[in-house]
mmJSON file of the N, C-alpha and C atoms, coordinates in Angstrom:
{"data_MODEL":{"atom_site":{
"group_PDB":["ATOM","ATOM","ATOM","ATOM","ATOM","ATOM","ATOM","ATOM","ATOM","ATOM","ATOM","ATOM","ATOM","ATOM","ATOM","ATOM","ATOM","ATOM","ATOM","ATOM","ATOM","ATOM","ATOM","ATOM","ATOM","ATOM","ATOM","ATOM","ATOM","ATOM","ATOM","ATOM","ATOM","ATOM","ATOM","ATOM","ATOM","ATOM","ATOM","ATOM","ATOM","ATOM","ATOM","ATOM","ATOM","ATOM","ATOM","ATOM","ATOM","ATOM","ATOM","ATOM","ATOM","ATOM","ATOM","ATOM","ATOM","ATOM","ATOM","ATOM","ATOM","ATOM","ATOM","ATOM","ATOM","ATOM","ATOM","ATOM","ATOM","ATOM","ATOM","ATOM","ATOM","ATOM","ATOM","ATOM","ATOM","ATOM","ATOM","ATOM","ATOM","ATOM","ATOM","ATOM","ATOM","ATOM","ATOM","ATOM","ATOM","ATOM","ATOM","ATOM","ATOM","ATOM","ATOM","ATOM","ATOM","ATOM","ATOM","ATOM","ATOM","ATOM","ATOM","ATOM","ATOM","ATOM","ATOM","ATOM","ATOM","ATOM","ATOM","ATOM","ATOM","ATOM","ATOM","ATOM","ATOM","ATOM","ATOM","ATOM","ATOM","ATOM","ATOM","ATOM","ATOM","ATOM","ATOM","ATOM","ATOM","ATOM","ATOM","ATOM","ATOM","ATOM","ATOM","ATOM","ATOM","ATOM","ATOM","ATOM","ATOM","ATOM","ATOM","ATOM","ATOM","ATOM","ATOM","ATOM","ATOM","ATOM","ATOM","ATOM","ATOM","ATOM","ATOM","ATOM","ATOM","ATOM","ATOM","ATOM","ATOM","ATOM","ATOM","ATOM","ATOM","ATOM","ATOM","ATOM","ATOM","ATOM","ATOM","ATOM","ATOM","ATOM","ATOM","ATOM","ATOM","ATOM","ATOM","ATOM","ATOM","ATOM","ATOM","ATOM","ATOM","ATOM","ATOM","ATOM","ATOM","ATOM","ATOM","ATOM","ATOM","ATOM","ATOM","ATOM","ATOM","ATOM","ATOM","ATOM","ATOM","ATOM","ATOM","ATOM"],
"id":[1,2,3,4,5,6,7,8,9,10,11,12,13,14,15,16,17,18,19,20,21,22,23,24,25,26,27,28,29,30,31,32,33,34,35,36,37,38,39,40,41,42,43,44,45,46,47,48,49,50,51,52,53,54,55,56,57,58,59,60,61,62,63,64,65,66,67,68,69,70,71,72,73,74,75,76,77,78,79,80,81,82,83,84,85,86,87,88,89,90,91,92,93,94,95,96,97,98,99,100,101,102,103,104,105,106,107,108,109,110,111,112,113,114,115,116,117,118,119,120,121,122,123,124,125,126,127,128,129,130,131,132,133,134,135,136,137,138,139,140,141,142,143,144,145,146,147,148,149,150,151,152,153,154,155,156,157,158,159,160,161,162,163,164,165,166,167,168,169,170,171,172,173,174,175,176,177,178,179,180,181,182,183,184,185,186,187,188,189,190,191,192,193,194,195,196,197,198,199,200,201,202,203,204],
"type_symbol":["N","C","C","N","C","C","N","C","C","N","C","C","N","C","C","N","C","C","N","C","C","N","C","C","N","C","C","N","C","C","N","C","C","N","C","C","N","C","C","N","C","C","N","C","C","N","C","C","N","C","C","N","C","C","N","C","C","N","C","C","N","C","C","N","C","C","N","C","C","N","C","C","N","C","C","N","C","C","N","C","C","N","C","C","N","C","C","N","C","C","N","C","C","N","C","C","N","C","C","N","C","C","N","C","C","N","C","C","N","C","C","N","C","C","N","C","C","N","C","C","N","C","C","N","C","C","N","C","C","N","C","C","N","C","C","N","C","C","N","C","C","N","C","C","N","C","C","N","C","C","N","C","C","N","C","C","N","C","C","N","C","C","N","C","C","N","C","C","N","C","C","N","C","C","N","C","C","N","C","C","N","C","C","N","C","C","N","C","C","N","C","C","N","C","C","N","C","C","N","C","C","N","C","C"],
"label_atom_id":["N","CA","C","N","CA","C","N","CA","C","N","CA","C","N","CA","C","N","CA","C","N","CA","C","N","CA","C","N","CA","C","N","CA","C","N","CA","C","N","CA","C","N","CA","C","N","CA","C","N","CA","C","N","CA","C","N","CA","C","N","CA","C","N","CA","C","N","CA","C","N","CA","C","N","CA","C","N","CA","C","N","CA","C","N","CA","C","N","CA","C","N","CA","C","N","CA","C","N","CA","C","N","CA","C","N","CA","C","N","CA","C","N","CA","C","N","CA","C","N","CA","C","N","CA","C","N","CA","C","N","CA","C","N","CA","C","N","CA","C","N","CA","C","N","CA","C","N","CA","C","N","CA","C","N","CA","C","N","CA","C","N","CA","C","N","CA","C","N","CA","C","N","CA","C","N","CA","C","N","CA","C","N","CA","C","N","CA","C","N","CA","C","N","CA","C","N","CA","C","N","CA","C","N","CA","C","N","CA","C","N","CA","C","N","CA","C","N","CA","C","N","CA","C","N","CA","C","N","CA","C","N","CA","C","N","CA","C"],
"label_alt_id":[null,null,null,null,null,null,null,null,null,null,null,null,null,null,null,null,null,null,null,null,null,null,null,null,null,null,null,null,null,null,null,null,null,null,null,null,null,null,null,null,null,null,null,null,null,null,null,null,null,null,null,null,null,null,null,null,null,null,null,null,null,null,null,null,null,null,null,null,null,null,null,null,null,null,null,null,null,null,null,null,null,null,null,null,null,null,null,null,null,null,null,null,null,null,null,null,null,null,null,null,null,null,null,null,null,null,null,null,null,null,null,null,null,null,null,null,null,null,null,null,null,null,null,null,null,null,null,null,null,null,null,null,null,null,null,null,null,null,null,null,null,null,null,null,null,null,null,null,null,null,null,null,null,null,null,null,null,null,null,null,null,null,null,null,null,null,null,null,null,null,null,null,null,null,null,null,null,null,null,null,null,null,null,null,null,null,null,null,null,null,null,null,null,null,null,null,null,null,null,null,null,null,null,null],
"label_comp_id":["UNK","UNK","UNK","UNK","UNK","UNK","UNK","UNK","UNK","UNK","UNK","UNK","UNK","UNK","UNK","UNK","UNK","UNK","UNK","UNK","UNK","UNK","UNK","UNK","UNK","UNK","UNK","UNK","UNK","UNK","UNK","UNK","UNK","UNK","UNK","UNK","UNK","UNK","UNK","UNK","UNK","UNK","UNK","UNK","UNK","UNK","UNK","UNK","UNK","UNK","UNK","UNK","UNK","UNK","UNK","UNK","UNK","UNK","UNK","UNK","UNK","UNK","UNK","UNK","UNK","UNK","UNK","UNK","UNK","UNK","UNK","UNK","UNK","UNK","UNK","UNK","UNK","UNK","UNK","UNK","UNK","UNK","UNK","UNK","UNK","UNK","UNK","UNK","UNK","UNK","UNK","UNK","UNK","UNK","UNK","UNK","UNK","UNK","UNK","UNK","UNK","UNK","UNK","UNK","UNK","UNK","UNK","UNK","UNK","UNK","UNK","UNK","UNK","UNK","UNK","UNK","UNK","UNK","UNK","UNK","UNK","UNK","UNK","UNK","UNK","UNK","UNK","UNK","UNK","UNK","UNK","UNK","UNK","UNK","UNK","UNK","UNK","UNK","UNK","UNK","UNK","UNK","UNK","UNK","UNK","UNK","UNK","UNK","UNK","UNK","UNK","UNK","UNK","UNK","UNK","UNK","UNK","UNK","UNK","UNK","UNK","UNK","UNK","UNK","UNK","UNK","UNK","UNK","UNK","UNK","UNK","UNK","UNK","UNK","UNK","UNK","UNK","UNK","UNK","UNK","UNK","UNK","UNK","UNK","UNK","UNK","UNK","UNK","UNK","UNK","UNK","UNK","UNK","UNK","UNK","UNK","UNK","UNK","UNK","UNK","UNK","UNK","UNK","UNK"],
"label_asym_id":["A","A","A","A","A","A","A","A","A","A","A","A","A","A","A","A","A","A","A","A","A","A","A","A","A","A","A","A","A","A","A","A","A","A","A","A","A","A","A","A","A","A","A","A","A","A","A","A","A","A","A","A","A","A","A","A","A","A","A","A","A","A","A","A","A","A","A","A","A","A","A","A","A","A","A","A","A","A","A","A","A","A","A","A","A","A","A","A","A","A","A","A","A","A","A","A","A","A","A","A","A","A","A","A","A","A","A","A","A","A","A","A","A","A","A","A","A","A","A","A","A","A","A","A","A","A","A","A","A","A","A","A","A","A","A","A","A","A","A","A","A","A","A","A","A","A","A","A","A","A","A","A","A","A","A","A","A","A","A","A","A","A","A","A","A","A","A","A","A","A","A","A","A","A","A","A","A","A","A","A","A","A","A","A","A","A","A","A","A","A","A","A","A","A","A","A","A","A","A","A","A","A","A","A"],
"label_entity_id":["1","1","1","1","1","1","1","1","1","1","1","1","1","1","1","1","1","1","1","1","1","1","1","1","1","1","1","1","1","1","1","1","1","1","1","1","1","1","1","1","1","1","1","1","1","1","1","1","1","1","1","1","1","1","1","1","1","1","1","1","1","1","1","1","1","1","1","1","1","1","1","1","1","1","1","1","1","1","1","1","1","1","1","1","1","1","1","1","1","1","1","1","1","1","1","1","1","1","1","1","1","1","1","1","1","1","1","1","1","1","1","1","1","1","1","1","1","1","1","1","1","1","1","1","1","1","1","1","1","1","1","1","1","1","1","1","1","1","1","1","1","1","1","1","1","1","1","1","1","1","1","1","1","1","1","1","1","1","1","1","1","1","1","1","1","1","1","1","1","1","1","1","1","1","1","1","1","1","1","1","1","1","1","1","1","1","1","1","1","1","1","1","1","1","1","1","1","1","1","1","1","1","1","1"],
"label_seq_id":[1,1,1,2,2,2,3,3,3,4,4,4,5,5,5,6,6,6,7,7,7,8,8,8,9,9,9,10,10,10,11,11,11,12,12,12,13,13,13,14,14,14,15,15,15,16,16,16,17,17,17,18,18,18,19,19,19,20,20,20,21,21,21,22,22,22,23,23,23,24,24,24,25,25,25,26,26,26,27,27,27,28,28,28,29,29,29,30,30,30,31,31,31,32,32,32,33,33,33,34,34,34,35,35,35,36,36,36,37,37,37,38,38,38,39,39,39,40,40,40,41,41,41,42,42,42,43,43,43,44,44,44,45,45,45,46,46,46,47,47,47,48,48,48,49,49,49,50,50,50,51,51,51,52,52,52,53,53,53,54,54,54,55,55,55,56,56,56,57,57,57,58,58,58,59,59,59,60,60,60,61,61,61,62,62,62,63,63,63,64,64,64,65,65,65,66,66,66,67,67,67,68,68,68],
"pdbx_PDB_ins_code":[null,null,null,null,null,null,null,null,null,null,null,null,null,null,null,null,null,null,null,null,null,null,null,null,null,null,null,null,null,null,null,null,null,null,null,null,null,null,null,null,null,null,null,null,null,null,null,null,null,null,null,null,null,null,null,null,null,null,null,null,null,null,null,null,null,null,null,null,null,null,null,null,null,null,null,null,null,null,null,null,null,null,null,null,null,null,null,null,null,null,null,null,null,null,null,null,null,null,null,null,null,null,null,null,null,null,null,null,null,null,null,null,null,null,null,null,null,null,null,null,null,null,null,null,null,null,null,null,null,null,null,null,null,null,null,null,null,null,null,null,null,null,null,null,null,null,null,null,null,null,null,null,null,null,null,null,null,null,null,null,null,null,null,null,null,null,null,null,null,null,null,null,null,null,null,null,null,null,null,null,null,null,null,null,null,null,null,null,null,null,null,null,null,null,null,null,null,null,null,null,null,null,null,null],
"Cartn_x":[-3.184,-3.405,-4.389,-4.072,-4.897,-5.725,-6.916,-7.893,-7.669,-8.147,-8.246,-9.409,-10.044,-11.517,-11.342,-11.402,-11.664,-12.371,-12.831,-13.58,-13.663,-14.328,-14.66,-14.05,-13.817,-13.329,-12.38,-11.323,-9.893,-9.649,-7.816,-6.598,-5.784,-4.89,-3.485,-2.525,-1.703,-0.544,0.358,0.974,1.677,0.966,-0.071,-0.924,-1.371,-1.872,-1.822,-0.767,0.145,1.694,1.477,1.347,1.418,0.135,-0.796,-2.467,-1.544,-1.293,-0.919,-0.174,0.733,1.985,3.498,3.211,4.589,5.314,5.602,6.522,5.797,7.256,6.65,6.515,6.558,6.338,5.646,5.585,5.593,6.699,7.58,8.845,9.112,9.476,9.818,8.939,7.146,6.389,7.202,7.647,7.76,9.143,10.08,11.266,10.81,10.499,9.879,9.317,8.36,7.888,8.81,9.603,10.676,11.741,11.903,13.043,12.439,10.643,10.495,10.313,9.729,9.42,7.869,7.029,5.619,4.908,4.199,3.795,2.221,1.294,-0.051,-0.556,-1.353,-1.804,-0.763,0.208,0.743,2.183,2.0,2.564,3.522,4.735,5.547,4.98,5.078,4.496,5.267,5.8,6.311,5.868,4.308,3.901,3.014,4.125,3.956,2.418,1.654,0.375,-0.898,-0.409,-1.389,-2.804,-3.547,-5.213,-5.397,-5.566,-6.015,-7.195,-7.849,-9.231,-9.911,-10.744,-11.335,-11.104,-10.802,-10.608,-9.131,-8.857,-6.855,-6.099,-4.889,-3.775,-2.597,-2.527,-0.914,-0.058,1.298,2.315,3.552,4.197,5.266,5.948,7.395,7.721,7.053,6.833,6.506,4.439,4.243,3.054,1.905,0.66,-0.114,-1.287,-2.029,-2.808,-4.179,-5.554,-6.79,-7.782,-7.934,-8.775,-10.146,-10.611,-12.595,-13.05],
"Cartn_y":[10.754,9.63,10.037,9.785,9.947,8.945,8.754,8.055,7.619,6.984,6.45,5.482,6.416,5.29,4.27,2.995,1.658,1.97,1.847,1.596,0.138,-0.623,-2.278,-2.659,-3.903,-4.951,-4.452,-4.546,-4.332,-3.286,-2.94,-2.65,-3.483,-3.656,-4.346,-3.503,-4.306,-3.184,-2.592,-2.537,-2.307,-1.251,-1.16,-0.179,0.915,0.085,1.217,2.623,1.691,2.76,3.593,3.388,4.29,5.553,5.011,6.007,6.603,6.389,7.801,8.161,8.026,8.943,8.413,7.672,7.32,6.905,6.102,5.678,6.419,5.856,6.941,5.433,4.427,3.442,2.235,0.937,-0.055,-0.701,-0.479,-1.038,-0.59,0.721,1.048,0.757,0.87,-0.089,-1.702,-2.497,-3.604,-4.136,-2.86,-3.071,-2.266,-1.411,-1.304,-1.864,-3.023,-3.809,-4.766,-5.602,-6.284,-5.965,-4.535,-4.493,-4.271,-4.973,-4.55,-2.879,-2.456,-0.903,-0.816,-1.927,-1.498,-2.164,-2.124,-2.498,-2.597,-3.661,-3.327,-4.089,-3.456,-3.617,-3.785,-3.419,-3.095,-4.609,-5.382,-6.663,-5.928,-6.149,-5.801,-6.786,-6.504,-6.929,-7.021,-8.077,-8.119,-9.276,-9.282,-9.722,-8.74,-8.3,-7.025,-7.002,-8.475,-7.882,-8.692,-7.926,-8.277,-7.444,-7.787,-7.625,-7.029,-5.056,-4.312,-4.36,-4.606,-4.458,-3.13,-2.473,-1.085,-1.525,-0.991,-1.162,-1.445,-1.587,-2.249,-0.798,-0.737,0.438,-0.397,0.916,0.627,1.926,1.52,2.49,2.209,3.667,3.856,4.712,4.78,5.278,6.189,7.36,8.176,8.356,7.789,8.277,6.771,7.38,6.087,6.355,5.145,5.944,4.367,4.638,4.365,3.783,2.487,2.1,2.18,3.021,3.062,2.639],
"Cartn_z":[9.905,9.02,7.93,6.928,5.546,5.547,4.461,4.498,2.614,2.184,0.809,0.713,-0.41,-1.018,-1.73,-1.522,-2.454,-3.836,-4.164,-5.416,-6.194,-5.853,-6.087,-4.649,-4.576,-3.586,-2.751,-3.687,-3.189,-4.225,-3.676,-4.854,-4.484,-5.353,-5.38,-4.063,-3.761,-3.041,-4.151,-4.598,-5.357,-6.437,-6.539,-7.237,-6.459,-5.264,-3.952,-4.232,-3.867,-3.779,-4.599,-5.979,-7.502,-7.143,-7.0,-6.82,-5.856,-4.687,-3.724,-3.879,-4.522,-5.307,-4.482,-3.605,-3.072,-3.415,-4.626,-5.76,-6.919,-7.838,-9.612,-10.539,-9.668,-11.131,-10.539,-10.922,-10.808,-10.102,-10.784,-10.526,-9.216,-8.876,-7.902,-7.081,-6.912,-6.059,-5.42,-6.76,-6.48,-5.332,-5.432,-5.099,-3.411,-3.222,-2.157,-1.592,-1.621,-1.347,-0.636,-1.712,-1.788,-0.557,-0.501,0.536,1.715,1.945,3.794,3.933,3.062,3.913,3.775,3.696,3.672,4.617,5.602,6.998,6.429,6.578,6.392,8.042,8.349,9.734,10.666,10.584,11.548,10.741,9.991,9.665,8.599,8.877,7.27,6.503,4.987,3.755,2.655,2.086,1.362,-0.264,0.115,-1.361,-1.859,-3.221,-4.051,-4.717,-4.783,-5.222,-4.038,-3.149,-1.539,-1.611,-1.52,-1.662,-0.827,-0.855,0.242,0.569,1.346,1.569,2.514,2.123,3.39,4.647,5.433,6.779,7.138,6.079,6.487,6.376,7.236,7.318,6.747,5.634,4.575,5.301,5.704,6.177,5.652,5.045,4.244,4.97,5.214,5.951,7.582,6.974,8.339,7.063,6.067,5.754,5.891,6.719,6.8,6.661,5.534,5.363,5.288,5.386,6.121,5.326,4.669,3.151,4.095,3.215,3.505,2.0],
"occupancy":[1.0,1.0,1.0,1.0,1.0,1.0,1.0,1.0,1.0,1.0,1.0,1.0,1.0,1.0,1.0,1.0,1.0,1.0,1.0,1.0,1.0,1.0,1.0,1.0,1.0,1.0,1.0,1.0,1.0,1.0,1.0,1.0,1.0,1.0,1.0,1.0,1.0,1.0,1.0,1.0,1.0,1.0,1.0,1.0,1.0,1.0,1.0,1.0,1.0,1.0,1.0,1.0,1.0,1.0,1.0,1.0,1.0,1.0,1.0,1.0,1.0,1.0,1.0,1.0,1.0,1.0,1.0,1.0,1.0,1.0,1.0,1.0,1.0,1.0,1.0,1.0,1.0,1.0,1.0,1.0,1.0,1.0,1.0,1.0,1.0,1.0,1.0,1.0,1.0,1.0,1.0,1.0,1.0,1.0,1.0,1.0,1.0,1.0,1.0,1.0,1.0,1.0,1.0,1.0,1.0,1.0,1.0,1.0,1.0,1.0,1.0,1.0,1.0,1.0,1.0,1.0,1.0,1.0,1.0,1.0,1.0,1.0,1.0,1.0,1.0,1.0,1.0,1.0,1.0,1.0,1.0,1.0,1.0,1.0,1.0,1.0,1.0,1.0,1.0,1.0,1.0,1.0,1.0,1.0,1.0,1.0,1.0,1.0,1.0,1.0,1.0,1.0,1.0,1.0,1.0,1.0,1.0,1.0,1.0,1.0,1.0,1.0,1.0,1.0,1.0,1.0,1.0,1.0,1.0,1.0,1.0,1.0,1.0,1.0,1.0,1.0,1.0,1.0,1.0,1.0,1.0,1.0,1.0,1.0,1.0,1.0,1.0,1.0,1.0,1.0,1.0,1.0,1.0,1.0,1.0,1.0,1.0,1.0,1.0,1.0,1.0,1.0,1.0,1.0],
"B_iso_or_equiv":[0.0,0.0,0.0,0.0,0.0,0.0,0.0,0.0,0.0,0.0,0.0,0.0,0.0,0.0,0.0,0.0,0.0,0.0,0.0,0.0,0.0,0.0,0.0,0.0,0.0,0.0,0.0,0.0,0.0,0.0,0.0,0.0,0.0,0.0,0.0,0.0,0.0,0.0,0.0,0.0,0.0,0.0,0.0,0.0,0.0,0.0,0.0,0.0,0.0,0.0,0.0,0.0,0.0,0.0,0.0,0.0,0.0,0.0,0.0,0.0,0.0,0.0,0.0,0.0,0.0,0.0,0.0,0.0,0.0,0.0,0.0,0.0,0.0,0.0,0.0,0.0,0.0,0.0,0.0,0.0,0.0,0.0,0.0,0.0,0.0,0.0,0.0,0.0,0.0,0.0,0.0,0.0,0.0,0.0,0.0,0.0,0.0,0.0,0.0,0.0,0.0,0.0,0.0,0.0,0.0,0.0,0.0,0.0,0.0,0.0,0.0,0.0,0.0,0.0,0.0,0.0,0.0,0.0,0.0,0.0,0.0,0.0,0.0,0.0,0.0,0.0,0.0,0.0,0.0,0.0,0.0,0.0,0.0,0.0,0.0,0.0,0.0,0.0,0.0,0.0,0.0,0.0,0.0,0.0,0.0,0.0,0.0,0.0,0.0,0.0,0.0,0.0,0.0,0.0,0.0,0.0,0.0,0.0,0.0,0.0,0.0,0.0,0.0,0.0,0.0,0.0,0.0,0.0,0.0,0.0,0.0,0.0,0.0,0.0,0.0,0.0,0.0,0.0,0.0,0.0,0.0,0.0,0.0,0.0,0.0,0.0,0.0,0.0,0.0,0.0,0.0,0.0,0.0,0.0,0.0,0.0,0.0,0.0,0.0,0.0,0.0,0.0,0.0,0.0],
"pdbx_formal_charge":[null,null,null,null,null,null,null,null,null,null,null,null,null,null,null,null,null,null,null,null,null,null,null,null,null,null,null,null,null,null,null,null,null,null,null,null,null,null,null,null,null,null,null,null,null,null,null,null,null,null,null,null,null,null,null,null,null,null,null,null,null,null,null,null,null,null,null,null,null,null,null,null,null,null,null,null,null,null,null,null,null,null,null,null,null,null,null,null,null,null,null,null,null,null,null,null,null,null,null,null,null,null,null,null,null,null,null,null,null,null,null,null,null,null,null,null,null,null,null,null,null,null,null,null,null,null,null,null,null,null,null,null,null,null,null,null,null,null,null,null,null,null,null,null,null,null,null,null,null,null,null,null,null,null,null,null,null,null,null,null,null,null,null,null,null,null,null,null,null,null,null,null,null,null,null,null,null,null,null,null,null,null,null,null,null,null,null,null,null,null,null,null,null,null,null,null,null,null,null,null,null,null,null,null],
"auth_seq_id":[1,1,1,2,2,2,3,3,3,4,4,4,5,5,5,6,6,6,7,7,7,8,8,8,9,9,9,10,10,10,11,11,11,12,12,12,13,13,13,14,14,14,15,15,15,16,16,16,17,17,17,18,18,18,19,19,19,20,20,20,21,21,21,22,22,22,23,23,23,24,24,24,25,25,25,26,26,26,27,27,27,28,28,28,29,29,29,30,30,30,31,31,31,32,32,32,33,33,33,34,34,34,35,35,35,36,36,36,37,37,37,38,38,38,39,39,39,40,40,40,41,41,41,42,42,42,43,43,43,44,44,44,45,45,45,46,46,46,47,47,47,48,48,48,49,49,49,50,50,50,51,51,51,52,52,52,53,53,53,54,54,54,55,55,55,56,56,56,57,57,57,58,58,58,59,59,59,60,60,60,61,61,61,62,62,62,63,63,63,64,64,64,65,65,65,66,66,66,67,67,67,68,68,68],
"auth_comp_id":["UNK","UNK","UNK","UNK","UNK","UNK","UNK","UNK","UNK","UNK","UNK","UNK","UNK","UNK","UNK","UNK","UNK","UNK","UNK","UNK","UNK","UNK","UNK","UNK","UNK","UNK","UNK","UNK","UNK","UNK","UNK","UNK","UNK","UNK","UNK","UNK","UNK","UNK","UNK","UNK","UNK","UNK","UNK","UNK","UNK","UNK","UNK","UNK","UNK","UNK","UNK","UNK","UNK","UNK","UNK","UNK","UNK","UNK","UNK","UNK","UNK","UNK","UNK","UNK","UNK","UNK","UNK","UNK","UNK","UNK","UNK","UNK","UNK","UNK","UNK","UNK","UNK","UNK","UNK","UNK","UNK","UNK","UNK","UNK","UNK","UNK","UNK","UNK","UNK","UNK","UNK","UNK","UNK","UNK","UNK","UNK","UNK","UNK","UNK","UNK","UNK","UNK","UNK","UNK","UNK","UNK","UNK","UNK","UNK","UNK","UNK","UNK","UNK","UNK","UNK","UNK","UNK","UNK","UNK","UNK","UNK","UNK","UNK","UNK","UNK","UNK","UNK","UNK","UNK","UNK","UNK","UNK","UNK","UNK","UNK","UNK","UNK","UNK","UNK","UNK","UNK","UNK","UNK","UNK","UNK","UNK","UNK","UNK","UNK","UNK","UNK","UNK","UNK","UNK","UNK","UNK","UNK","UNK","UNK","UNK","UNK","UNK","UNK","UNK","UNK","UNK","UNK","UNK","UNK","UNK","UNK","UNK","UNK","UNK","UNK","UNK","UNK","UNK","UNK","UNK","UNK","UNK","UNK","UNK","UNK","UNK","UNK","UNK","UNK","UNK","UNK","UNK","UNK","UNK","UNK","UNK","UNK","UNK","UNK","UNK","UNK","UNK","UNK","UNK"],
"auth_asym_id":["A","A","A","A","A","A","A","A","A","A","A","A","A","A","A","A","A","A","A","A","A","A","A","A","A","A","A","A","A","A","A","A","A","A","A","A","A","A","A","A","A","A","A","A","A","A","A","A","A","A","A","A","A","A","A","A","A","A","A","A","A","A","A","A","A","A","A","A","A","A","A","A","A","A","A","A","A","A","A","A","A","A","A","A","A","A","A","A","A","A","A","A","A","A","A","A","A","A","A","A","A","A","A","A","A","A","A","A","A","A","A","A","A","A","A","A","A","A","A","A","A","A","A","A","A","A","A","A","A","A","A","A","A","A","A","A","A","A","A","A","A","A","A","A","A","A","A","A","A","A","A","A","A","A","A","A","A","A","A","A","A","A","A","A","A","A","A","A","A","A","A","A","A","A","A","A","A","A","A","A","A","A","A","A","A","A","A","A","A","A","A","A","A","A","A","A","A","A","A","A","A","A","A","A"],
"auth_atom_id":["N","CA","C","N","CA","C","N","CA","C","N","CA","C","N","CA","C","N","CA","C","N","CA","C","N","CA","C","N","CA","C","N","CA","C","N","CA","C","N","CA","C","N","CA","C","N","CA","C","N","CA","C","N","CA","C","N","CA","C","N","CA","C","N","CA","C","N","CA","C","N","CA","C","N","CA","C","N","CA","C","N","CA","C","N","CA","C","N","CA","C","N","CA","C","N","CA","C","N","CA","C","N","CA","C","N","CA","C","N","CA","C","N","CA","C","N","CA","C","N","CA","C","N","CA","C","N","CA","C","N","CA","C","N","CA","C","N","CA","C","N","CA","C","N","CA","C","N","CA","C","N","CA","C","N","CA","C","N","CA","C","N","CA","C","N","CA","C","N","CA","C","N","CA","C","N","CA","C","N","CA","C","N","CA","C","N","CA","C","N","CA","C","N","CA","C","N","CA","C","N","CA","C","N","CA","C","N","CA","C","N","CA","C","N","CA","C","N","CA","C","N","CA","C","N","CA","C","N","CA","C","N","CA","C","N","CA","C"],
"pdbx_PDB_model_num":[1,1,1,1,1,1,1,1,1,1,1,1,1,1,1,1,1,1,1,1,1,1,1,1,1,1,1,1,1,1,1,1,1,1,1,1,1,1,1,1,1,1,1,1,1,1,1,1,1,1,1,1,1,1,1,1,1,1,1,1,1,1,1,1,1,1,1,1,1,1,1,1,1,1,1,1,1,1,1,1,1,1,1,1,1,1,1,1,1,1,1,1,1,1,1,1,1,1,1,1,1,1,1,1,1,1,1,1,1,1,1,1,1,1,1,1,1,1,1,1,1,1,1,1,1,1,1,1,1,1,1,1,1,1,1,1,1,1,1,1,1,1,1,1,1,1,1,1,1,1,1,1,1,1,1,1,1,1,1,1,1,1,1,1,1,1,1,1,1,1,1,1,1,1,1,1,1,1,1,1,1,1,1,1,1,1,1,1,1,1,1,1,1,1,1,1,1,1,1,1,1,1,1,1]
}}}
């Protein structure tokens, strides 16, 4: 499991995605989202601008990764 630094409060989910490189756009963030492939704490997630907070686990396929 990877780890990822916050910087302020939160990030967006959907911005999430873009910073770690797992999508190449927005768009494709949003549609990913949309079709059920993003799990945060263990909960599939499907509102594209969901408020990550440190301590929460975002999982994309087989990659998961650890907000500090």
């Amino acid at each position: 499991m990877d780890v990822f630094e916050i910087r302020g409060e939160y990030i967006m989910l959907n911005q999430l995605l873009k910073v770690l490189g797992w999508v190449e756009s927005g768009a494709q963030a949003n549609l990913v989202i949309e079709e059920g492939n993003i799990y945060v704490n263990g909960q599939q997630e499907l509102r594209k601008r969901n408020k990550i907070y440190k301590g929460m686990l975002v999982k994309f396929q087989e990659a998961e990764v650890e907000m500090i």
